[in-house]
C-alpha positions as CSV (number, residue, x, y, z in Angstrom):
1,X,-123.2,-85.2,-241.8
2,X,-121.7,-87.6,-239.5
3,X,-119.1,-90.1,-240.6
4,X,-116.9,-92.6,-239.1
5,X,-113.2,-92.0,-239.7
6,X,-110.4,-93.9,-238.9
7,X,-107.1,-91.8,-238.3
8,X,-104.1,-94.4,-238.9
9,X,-103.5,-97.9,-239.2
10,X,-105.5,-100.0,-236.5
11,X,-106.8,-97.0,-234.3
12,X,-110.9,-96.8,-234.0
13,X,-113.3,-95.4,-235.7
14,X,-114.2,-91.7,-234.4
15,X,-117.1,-90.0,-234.6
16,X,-116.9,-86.8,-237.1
17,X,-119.4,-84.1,-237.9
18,X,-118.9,-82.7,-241.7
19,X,-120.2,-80.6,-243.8
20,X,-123.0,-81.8,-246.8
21,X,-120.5,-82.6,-249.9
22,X,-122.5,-80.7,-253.0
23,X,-122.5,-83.2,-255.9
24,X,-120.8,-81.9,-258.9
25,X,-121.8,-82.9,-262.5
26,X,-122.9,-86.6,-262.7
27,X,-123.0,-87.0,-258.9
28,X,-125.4,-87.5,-256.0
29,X,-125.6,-87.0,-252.8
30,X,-126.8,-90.2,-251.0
31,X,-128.5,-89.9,-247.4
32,X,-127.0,-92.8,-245.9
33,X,-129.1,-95.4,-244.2
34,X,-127.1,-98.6,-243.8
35,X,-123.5,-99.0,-244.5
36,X,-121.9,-102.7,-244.7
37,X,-118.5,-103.4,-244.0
38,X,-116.7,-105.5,-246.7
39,X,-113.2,-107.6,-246.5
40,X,-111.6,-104.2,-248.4
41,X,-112.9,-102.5,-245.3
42,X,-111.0,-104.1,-243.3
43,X,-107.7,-104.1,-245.3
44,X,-108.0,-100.7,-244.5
45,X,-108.6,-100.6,-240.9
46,X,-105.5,-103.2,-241.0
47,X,-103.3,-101.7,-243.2
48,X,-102.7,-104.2,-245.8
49,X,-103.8,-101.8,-248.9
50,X,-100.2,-99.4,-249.3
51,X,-102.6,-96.7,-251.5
52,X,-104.8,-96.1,-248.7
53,X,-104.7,-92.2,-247.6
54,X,-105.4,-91.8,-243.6
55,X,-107.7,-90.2,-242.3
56,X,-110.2,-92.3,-243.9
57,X,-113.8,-93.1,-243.6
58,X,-114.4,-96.8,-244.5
59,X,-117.7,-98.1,-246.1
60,X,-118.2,-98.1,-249.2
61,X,-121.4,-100.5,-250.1
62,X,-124.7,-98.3,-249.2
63,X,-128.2,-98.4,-248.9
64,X,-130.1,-94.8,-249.1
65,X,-132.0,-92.0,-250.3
66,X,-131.0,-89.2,-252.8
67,X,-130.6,-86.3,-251.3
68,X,-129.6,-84.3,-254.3
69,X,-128.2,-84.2,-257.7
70,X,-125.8,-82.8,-259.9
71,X,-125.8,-80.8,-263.4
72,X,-126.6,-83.7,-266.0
73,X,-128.2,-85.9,-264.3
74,X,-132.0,-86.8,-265.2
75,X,-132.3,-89.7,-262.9
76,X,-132.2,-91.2,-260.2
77,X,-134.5,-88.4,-259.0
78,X,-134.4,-87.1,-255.6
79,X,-136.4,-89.6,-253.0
80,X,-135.3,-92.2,-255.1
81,X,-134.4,-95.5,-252.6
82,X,-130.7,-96.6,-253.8
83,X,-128.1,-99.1,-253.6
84,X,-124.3,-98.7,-254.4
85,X,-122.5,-101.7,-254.2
């Protein structure tokens, strides 16, 4: 997968290819289609939230598809159009 990740405090966003994340129990794995950028986003990229852990990759409110799911799960089903907000 490709994500966006931001190294330290203020530096840009960098292109990164990474491997699939497997869901574990409870989890899915979202194929990400659109990706908004909120005000937390930002403390981030500034550096105003101390508990942040660099790298990072910012974005946190999603639009997708499940790609897959994880032991215990019944629903949403794979295919299933998402939201996480």
């Amino acid at each position: 997968m490709l994500a966006m990740v931001l190294r330290e405090v203020g530096g840009p966003l960098v292109p990164e290819e990474r491997p699939d994340p497997e869901p574990g129990p409870g989890e899915v794995r979202i194929r990400v289609e659109a990706c908004a950028v909120c005000r937390t986003d930002l403390y981030v990229i500034d550096g105003d939230l101390p508990q942040a852990v660099y790298p990072i990759v910012p974005g946190h409110e999603v639009v997708g598809t499940v790609e897959a799911v994880g032991k215990g799960l019944r629903a949403p089903l794979p295919g299933a159009r998402v939201c996480v907000p």
